[in-house]
N, C-alpha and C positions, 0 to 999 in steps of 0.2 A: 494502617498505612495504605494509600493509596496505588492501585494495578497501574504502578509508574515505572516505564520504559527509559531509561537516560545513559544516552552514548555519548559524552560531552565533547569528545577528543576523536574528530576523524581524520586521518591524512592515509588520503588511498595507497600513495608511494610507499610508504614508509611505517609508519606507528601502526599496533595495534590497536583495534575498537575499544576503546576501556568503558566496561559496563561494570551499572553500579545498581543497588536496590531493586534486586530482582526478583520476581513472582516467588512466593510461596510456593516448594516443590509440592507436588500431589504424592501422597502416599500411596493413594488408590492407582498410581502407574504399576506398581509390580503384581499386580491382581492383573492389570490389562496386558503388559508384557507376559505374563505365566500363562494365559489363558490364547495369544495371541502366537505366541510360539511353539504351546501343543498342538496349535489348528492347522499353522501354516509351513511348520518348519522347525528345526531342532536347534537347542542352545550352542551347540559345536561350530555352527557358522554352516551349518548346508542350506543352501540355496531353496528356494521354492522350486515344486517340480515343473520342466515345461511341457508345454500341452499346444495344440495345435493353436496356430494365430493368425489373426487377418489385421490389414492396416484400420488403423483410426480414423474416421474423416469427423472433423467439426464444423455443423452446420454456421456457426453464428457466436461473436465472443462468450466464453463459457468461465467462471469463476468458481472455483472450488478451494475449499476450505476447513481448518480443522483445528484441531490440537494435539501436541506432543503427550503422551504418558506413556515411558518406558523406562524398565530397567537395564540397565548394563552387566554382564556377569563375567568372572575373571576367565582367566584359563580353566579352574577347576568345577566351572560352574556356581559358584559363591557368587550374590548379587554384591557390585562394585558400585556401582554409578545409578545416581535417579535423574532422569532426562524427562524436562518436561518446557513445555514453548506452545508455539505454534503455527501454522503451516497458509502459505497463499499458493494456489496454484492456477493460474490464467490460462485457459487454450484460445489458439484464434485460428482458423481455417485455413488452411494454403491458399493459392493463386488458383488452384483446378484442382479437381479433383484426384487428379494424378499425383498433386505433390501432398505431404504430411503437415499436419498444424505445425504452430511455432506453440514452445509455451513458455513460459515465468515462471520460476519459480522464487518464492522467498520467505525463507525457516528461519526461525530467531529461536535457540535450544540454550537451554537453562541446565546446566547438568552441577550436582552436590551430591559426594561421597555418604555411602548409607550411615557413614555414622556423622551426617553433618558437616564435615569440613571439604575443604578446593573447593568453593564455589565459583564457579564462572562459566560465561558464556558465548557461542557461538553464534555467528548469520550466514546463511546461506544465500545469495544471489547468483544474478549473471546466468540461469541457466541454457543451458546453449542444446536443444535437443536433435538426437541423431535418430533417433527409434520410435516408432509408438505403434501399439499393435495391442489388437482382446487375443485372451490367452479363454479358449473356450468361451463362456456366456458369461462369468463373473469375472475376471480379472482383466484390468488395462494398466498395462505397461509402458511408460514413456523412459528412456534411456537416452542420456546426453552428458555434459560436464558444467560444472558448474566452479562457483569461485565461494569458497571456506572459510573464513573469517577464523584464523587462529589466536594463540597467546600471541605468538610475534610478528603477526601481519596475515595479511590475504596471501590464500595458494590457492592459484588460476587451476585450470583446468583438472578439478578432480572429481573422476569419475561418477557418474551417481544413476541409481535407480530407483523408478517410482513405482510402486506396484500398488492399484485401490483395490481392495479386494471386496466381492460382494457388495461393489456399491455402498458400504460403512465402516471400512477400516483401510490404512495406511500405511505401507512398508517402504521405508526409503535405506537404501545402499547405500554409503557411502566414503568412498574410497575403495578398500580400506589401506592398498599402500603410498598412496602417496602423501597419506597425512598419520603413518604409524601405526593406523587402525588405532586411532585415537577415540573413534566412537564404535571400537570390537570388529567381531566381521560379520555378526546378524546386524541384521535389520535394526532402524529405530522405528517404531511403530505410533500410531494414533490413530483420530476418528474423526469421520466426517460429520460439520452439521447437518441438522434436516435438513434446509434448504441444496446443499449440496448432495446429499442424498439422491433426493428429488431429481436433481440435475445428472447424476447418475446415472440413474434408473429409465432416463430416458433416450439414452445410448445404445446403440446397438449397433450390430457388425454393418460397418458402410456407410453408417449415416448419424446422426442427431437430433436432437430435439425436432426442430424447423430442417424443412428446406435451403439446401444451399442457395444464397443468393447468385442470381442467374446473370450478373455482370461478373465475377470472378471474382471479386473483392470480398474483403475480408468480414465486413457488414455493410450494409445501406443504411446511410444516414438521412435524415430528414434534417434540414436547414431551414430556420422562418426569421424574419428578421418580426419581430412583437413593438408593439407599445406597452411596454408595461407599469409606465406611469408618467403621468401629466407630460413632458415633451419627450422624456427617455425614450429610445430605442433600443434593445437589446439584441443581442444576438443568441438565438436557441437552436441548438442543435440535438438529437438523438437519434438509439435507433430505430428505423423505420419500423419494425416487427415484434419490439419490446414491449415488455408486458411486468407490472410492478416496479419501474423503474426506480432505483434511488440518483438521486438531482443532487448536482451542485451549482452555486451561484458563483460564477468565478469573475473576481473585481481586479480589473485592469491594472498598470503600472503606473506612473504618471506621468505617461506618454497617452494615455488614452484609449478607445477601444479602438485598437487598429490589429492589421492581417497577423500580426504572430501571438495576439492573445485568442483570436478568432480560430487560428490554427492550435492552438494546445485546446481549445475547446474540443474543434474536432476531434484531437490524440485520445483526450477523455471519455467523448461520446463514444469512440472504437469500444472502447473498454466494457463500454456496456451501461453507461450513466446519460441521464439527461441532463443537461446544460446550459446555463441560460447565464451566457457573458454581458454584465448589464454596462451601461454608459451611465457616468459621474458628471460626463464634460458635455453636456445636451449635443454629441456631435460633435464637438472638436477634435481634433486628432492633432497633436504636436510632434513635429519632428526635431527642433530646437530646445534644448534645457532651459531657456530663457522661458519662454510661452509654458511648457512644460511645468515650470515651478509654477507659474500665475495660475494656472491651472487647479493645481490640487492646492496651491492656499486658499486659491476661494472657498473649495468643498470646505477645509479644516476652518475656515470662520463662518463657515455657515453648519456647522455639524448636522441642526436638524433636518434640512433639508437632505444630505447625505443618508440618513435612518430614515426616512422615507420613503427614501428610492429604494433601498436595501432592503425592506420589510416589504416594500411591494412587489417587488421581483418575488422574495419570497412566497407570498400569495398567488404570483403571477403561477410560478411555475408549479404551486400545492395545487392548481386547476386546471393544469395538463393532462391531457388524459393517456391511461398508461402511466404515471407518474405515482408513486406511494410517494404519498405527503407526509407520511411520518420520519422519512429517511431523504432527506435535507440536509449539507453540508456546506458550507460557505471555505474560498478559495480566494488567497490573492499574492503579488509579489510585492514587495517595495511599497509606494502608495497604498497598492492594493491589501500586501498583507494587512498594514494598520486598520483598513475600511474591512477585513475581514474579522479583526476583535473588536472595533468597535457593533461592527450589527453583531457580533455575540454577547456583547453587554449590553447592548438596547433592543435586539428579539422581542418580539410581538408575541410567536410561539416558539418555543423549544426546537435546538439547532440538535440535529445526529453530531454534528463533529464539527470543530474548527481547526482550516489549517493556517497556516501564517509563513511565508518565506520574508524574512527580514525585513518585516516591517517594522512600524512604531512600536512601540510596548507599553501597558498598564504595568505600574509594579504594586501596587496599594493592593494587600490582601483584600482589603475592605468593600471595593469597587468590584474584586474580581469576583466576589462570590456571587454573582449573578451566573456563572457558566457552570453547569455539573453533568456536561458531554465532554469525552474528548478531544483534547487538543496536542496537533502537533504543529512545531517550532523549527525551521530551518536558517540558520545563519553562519556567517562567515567568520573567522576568527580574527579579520585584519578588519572588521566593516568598523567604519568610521563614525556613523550615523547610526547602528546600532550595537552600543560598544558587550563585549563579552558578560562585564562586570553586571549589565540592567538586560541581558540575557538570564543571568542567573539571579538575579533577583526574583525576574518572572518564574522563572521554573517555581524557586522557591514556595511564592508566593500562592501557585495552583497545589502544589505540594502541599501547603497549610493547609488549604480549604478541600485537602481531599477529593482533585481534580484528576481524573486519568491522564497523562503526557505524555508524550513522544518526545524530546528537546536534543536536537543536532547541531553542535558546530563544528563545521567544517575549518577546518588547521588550514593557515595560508592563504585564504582567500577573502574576499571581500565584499561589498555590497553589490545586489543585483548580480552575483556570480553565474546565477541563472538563464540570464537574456543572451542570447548569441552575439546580438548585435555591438555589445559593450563593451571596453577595455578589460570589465573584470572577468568576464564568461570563462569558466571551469569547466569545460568538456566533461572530462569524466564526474566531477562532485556533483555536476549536474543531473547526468544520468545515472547516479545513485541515489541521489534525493529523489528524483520522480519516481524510482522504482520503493524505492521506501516510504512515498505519498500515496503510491497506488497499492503496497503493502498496509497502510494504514485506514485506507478509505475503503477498502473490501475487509476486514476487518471488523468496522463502528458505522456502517451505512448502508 
């Protein structure tokens, strides 16, 4: 079975996240929880001890990441619950030195009764930090609240604590009253990858990795506008100071490459990726849905042309420097999501990840097995143009061929829910899908 992710039913108001065909629990958690609780703490729910602390500062956006293995044990200490997922944690710098990073967080926990049954699961977003501070030379602590993805809906503000300890393990808090101590009152515990590791270890009291950028912002981007093929001009962005970057190619709406896809470019590059938003429309920009259709019908009857542009950019930005060429991800909405699965069926070389906001869709198993990276799916449950029914066909169909997926729809909303600018813009399903693309894009790239 395929390491397939599928929330099919989201309505932030109201419904619970209904998940379905969920990871394989790790056995090897109660080896990591046993082992992890003698080191740092006791099964009864005491606290880690505190020890003297200095504030965090973060040079430069900072990504760190992991996975869940832990057990859960009753009152009487008897293992109850096997908790296994996995964990995004983004820091970005303050305004000065003075003030404390912001960070993200976003946990998606798989919890099944040790003898196999209640399986279901949880997502952690929203987090909102009040705290962060090294506890001695190995431990950093970020403390704030965060929103819980229950059986019968999201509860806002409950409590949570992060604690990485020695730079390769992870203690999170949380709650535990405002959600029953529904995940006990120790810790859930897990581990960082090497790469975060790495990023760890390069911390230290006051300071991080790099130098704080010396305009007060949160990184320095480098903006070029390229030719990246025959009349195309793209828009590339990154950071100034990055080193291994992973790149996405992000394909416009069809309205064209204009200032608000140029701007989520930017949003992207903060994040810590390079960027190269290409043009379809040699330079047009449409502000009329009239122009705006003629538009993208040309690209869709000229498709080859379209995979040309896309595979070049590709190339363009695989010869960036600073850029790892092996961690390449293609991006788009509307238009753009569809011009996103196509260059993943017509790829020159091998994509890290494709994402898709409610674009066109492939449903043919047959055609799809050309993709065996990652793919996530965002759409709306009223879109008219991309109806529910060849949403789930697709999924199906990556499902078949043993494709990893993400696939979202959002209850009540419609096509392009995304764009500000449009009658259907979703404020909040908005800012949940981007937090769950950039959950997915630190993850697989």
């Amino acid at each position: 079975m395929p390491a397939t992710a599928r929330f099919l039913t989201i309505n932030l108001q109201q419904n619970p996240m209904k998940f379905g065909k969920m990871n394989a629990v790790l056995l090897a958690a109660a080896l990591v929880s046993a082992v992890l609780v003698s080191t740092t703490g006791s099964s009864s729910g005491t606290p880690l001890p505190q020890v003297s602390t200095s504030t965090v500062h973060i040079a430069g956006p900072t990504i760190l990441k992991g996975s869940i293995a832990n057990v859960q044990f009753d009152g009487e200490g008897k293992p109850e619950w096997i908790e296994s997922g996995f964990w995004v944690l983004r820091l970005r710098p303050g305004a000065s030195d003075s003030n404390m990073p912001s960070a993200n967080l976003v946990s998606r926990i798989s919890m099944v009764g040790v003898d196999g049954t209640a399986a279901h699961g949880h997502v952690i977003t929203n987090f909102t930090l009040a705290s962060a501070s090294i506890e001695g030379n190995t431990t950093h602590m970020f403390e704030g609240t965060a929103t819980v993805t229950m059986r019968d809906g999201p509860v806002f503000g409950v409590p949570l604590t992060i604690k990485i300890l020695n730079n390769a393990a992870i203690a999170i808090w949380i709650g535990p009253d405002k959600i029953d101590s529904h995940f006990g009152t120790n810790p859930i515990y897990g581990t960082l990858i090497e790469s975060s590791r790495v990023a760890m270890a390069g911390m230290r009291e006051g300071m991080a990795m790099n130098e704080r950028p010396t305009n007060g912002t949160s990184t320095v981007l480098e903006r070029r506008t390229v030719n990246y093929y025959s009349n195309a001009t793209g828009y590339l962005v990154l950071p100034e100071h990055g080193a291994n970057l992973p790149a996405v190619i992000m394909i416009h709406e069809w309205w064209g490459l204009n200032q608000h896809i140029k701007d989520a470019a930017d949003r992207l590059a903060n994040e810590g990726y390079a960027v190269l938003a290409v043009d379809l429309y040699d330079g047009e920009v449409a502000t009329e849905s009239s122009l705006a259709g003629q538009l993208a019908g040309s690209v869709r009857n000229n498709p080859d042309e379209a995979i040309g542009n896309l595979n070049a950019a590709v190339e363009h930005v695989s010869s960036v420097q600073n850029v790892n060429s092996s961690r390449i991800a293609s991006l788009g909405w509307c238009f753009g999501g569809g011009q996103s699965l196509q260059l993943a069926l017509n790829t020159e070389k091998p994509l890290a990840a494709t994402v898709i906001y409610y674009g066109n869709l492939v449903t043919n198993q047959t055609e799809l097995v050309e993709i065996t990276w990652p793919v996530l799916g965002v759409f709306g449950s009223v879109d008219q143009s991309i109806p529910v029914d060849t949403v789930n066909q697709f999924d199906a169909a990556l499902d078949a061929n043993g494709v990893t997926n993400e696939i979202y729809i959002y209850e009540g909303v419609g096509h392009a829910f995304a764009n500000p600018s449009g009658d259907n813009y979703a404020p909040e399903e908005t800012a949940d899908a981007w937090e769950k693309t950039l959950a997915f894009l630190s993850k697989y790239v």
